[in-house]
C-alpha positions in Angstrom: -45.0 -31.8 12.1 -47.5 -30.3 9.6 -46.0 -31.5 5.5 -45.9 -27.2 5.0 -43.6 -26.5 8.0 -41.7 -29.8 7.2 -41.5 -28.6 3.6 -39.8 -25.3 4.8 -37.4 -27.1 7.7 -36.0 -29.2 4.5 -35.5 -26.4 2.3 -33.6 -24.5 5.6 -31.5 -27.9 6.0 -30.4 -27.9 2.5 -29.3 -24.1 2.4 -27.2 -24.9 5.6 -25.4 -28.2 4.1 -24.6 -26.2 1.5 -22.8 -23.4 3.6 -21.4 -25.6 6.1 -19.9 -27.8 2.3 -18.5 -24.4 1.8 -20.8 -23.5 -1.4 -22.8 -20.8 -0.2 -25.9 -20.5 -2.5 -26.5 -17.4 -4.3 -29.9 -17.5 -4.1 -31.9 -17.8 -0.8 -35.4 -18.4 -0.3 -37.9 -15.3 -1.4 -35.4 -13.6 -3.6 -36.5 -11.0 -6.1 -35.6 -12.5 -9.6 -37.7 -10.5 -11.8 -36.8 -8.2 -14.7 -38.0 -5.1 -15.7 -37.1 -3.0 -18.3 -34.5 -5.4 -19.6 -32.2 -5.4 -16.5 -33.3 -6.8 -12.9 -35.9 -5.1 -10.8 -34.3 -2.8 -8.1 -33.1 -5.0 -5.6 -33.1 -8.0 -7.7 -30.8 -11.0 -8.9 -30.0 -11.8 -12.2 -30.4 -15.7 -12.4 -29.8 -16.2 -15.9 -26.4 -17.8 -15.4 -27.0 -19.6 -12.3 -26.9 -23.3 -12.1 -30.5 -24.2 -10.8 -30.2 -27.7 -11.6 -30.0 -28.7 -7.7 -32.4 -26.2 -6.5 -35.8 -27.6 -7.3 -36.3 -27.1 -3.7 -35.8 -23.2 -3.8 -37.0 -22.2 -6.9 -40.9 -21.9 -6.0 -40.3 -19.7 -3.1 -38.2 -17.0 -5.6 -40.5 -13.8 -6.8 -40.9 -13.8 -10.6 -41.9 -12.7 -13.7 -42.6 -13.2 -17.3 -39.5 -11.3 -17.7 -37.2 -13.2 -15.7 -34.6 -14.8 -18.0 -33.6 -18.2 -16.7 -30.7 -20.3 -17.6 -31.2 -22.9 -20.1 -32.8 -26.7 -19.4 -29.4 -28.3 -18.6 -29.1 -25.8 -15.4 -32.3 -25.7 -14.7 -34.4 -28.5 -12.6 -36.1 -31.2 -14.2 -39.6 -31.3 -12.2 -39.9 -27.5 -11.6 -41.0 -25.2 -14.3 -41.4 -21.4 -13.5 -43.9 -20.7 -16.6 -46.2 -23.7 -14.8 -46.1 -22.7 -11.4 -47.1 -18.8 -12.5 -50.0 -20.3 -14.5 -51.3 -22.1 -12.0 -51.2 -19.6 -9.3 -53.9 -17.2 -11.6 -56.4 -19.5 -10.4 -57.8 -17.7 -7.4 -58.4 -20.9 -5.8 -61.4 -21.6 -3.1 -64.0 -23.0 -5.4 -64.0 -19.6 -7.3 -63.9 -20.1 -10.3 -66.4 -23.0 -10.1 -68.7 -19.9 -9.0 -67.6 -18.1 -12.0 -69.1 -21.2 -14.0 -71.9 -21.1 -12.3 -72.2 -17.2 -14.0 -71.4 -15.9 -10.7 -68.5 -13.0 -11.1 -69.7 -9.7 -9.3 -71.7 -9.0 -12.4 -72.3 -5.1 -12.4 -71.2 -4.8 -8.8 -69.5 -1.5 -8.1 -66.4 -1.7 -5.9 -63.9 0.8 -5.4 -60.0 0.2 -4.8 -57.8 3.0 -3.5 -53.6 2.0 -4.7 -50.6 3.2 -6.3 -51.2 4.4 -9.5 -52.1 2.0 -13.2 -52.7 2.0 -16.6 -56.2 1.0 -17.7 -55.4 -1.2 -20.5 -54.0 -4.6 -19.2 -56.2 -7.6 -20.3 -57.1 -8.7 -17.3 -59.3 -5.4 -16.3 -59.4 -3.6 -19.0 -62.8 -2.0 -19.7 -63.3 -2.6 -16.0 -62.5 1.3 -15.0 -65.6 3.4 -14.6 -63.8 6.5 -13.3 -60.0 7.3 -11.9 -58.6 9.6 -10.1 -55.3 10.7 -9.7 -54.8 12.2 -6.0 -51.3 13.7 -7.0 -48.8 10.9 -8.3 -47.6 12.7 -10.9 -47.0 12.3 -14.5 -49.2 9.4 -16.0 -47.7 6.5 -14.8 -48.0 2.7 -13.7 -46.7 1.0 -10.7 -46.4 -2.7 -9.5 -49.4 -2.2 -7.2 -52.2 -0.5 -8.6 -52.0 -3.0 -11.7 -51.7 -6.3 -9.1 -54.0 -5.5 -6.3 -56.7 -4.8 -9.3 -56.1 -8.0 -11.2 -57.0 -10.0 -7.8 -60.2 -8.0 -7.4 -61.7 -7.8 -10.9 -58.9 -9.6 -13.2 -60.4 -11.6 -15.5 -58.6 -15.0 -14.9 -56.6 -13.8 -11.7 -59.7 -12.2 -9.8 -62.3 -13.5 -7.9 -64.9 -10.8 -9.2 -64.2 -10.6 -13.1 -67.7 -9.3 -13.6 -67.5 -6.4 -10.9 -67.0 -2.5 -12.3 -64.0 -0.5 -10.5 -64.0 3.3 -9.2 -59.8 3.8 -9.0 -58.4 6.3 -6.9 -54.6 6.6 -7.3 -52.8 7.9 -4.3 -48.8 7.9 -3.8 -48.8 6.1 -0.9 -44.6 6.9 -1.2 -45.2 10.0 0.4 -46.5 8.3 3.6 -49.3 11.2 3.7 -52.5 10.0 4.3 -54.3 12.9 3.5 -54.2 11.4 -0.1 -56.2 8.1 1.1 -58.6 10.9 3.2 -59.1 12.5 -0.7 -59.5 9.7 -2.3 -62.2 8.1 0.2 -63.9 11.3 -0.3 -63.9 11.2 -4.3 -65.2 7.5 -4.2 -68.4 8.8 -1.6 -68.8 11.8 -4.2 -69.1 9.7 -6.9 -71.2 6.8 -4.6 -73.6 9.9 -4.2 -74.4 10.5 -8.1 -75.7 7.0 -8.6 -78.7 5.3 -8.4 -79.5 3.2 -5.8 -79.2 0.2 -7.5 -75.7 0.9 -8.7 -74.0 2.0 -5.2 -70.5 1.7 -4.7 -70.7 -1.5 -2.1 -67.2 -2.3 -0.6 -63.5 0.0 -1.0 -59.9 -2.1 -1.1 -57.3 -0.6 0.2 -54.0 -2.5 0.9 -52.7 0.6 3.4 -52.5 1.3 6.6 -53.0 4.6 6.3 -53.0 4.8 10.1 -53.0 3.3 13.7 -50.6 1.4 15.4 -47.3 0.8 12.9 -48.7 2.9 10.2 -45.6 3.5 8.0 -47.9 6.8 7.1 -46.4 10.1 9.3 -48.9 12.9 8.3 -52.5 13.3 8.6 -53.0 9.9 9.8 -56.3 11.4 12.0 -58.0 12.1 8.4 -58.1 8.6 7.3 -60.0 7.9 10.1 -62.4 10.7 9.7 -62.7 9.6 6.5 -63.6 6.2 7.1 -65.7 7.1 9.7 -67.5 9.3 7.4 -67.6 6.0 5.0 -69.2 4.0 7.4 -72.0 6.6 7.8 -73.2 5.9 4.4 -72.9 2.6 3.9 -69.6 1.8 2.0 -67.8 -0.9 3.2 -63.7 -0.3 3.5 -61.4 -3.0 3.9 -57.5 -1.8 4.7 -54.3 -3.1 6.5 -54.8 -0.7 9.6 -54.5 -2.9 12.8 -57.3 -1.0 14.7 -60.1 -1.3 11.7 -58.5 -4.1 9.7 -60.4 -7.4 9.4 -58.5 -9.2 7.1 -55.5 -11.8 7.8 -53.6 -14.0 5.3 -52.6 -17.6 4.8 -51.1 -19.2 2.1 -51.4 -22.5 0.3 -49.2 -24.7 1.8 -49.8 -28.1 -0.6 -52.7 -30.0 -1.3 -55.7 -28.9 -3.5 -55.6 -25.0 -3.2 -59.6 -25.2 -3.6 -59.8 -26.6 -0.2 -59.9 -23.9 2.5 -58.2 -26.8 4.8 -55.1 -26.2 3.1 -54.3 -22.4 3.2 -52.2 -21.8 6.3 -53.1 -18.7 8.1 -49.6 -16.5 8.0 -46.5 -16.6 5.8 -44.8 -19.3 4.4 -41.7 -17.9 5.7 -42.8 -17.6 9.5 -45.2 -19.7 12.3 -48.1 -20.4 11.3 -50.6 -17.7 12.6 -54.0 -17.5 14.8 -56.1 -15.4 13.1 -58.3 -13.2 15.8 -61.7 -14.7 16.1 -63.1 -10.9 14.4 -61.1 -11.8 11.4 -61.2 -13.5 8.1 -57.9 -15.0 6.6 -57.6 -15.3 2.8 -55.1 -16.4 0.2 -51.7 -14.5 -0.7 -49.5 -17.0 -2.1 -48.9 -18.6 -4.5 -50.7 -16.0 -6.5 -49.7 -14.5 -9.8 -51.1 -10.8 -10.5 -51.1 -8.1 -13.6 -48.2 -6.3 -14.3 -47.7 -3.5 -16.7 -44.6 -0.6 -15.9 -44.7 0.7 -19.7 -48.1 1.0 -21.8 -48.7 -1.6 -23.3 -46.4 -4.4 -22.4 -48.4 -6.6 -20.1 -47.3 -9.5 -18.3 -47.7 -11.3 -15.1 -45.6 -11.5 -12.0 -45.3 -14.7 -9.3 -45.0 -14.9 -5.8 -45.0 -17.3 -3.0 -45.1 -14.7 -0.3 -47.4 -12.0 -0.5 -48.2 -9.8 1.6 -52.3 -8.5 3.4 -52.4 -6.3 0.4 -53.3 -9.3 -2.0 -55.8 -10.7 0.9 -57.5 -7.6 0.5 -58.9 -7.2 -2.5 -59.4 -11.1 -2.8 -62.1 -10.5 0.2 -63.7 -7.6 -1.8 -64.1 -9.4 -4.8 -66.1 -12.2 -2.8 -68.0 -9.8 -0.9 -69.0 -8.3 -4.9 -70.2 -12.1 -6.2 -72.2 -12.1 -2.5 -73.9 -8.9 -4.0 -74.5 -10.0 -7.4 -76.9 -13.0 -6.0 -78.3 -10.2 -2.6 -77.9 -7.0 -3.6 -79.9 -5.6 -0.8 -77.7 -6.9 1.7 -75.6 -4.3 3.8 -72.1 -4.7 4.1 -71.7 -5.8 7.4 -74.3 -8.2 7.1 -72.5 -9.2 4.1 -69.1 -9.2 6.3 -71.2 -11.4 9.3 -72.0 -13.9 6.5 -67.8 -14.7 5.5 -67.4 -14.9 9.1 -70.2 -17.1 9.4 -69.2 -19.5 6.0 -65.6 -19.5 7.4 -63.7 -22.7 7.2 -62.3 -23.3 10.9 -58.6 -24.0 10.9 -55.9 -24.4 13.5 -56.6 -22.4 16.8 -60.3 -21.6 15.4 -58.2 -19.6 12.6 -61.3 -18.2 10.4 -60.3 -18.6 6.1 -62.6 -17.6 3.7 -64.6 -20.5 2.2 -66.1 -18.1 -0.9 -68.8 -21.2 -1.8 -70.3 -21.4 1.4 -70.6 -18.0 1.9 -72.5 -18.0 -1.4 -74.6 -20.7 0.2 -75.5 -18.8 3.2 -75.9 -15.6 1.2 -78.5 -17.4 -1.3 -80.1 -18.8 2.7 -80.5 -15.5 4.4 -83.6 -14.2 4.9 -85.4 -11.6 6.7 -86.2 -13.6 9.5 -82.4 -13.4 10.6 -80.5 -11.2 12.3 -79.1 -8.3 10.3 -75.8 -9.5 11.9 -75.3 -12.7 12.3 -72.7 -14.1 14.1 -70.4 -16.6 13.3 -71.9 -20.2 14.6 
């Protein structure tokens, strides 16, 4: 049995010892612990009381934050420390931030992200913003997001493109209307329009599925895709969650060197592992740590183990930007071809992005190849 599915069998095992001992834990495996505001998020557990001390095994599944007040060293493992494990998972992983030593970041690439709405002034991007637009959220406002999904883009130690410049459109995606992700697609081509041709908007993150088959969205799902296909006819690239047009799958790092592609397991930690369809590219969601800001000015970060396609998302679109900073005269789907192509091969022929080869073969491509090249 794979060590990662072992790993998750053990922690199982323990949980049911404890029942069957008649101590039923009061924690289980991907609980919220996080704090905002001073209390626990909605949904959450307060752990602050809790004896941890024999749930080393547990702990590094749990969803946290900066904010998460934890009981003190005597009832709290010796050999796992929450502060570590949220520093480490910043680090995108992959070999990317040996790119970003080799002054590879998405330098003045122009991306777009469509999300819930964010504050423009957390560390990690800010600066970062060249325009926002608020498709009808509301009073100014953050979320937990707009703030996350932007950090794993263009974050500054959390994304893989810290160089890249952002067009935000902020949609409530709470109102399950897609006709807000139809405007906001629109707004991005409006503004993709006004600039040169050496600054074009190249790729668009969205982590929505703003239509298709189990699209939580119940109204204008048809203009999404008019809007995308509208996208496609001028060149921008959109990456989303829809099953249909999606692209993107997720693994997670299951142990090992997390800059080795061989060890990010295509799925959730929590369920089988996954085949990722042979048109599709897998990339990390877990263990990643992301941006978080609900009131202006009090930044922080958040942990999690399990995340969801949303963080694959924009960690694709950030690679696809440092692609772009070395070719900028690539299209997108030739760009899109290439990760394919540069794909480590996992389990099943599961394709995971492998962000230094497919700078290799980016720097390699030349005009005597085919504009899209397939993977080999």
């Amino acid at each position: 049995m794979p060590r990662t599915r072992a790993c998750l069998l053990c922690t199982a095992v323990l949980v049911l010892c404890a029942i069957a001992a008649g101590q039923t834990p009061t924690l289980q495996p991907y609980d919220d612990v996080r704090w905002i505001r001073g209390r626990p998020a909605p949904g959450a557990k307060d752990v602050s009381q809790m004896n941890l001390s024999a749930m080393g095994y547990l702990l590094p599944t749990l969803k946290f934050n900066q904010k998460t007040p934890w009981p003190d060293a005597s009832r709290m493992p010796a050999d796992v420390r929450p502060d570590d494990r949220l520093k480490a998972a910043i680090n995108p992983g992959l070999g990317v931030r040996e790119l970003h030593e080799q002054g590879i970041t998405g330098q003045g690439v122009r991306v777009a992200i469509i999300d819930q709405p964010m504050y423009l002034d957390h560390p990690e991007f800010e600066g970062k913003i060249a325009a926002y637009l608020d498709t009808g959220c509301g009073p100014e406002q953050s979320s937990m997001h707009g703030p996350a999904v932007t950090s794993l883009l263009v974050g500054t130690n959390t994304g893989t493109a810290p160089g890249a410049i952002v067009h935000f459109a902020a949609a409530p995606s709470w109102l399950a209307d897609a006709e807000y992700y139809a405007v906001a697609l629109q707004w991005i081509l409006e503004e993709n329009r006004k600039l040169p041709p050496e600054s074009k908007i190249r790729v668009v993150s969205v982590s929505a599925a703003p239509s298709g088959p189990g699209s939580p969205f119940v109204k204008n799902t048809a203009r999404w895709d008019e809007a995308m296909g509208a996208a496609e006819a001028e060149g921008v690239l959109v990456l989303d969650c829809t099953q249909h047009r999606g692209r993107i799958s997720r693994c997670w790092f299951g142990g090992g060197d997390p800059e080795d592609p061989a060890n990010c397991v295509p799925g959730a930690p929590d369920g089988p592992v996954s085949i990722v369809p042979p048109d599709h590219l897998a990339a990390p969601t877990g263990p990643r740590a992301q941006a978080e800001e609900y009131d202006r000015g009090d930044f922080g970060y958040q942990y999690g183990l399990r995340g969801g396609l949303s963080w694959a998302i924009p960690y694709v679109a950030g690679v696809l930007a440092l692609g772009w900073q070395v070719r900028p005269e690539l299209n997108g789907e030739q760009m899109f071809q290439l990760l394919l192509q540069s794909a480590y091969i996992g389990d099943g022929g599961s394709k995971i992005i492998h962000p230094r080869e497919f700078l290799r073969l980016v720097r390699e491509f030349g005009p005597g190849q085919s504009e899209n090249p397939g993977p080999r």
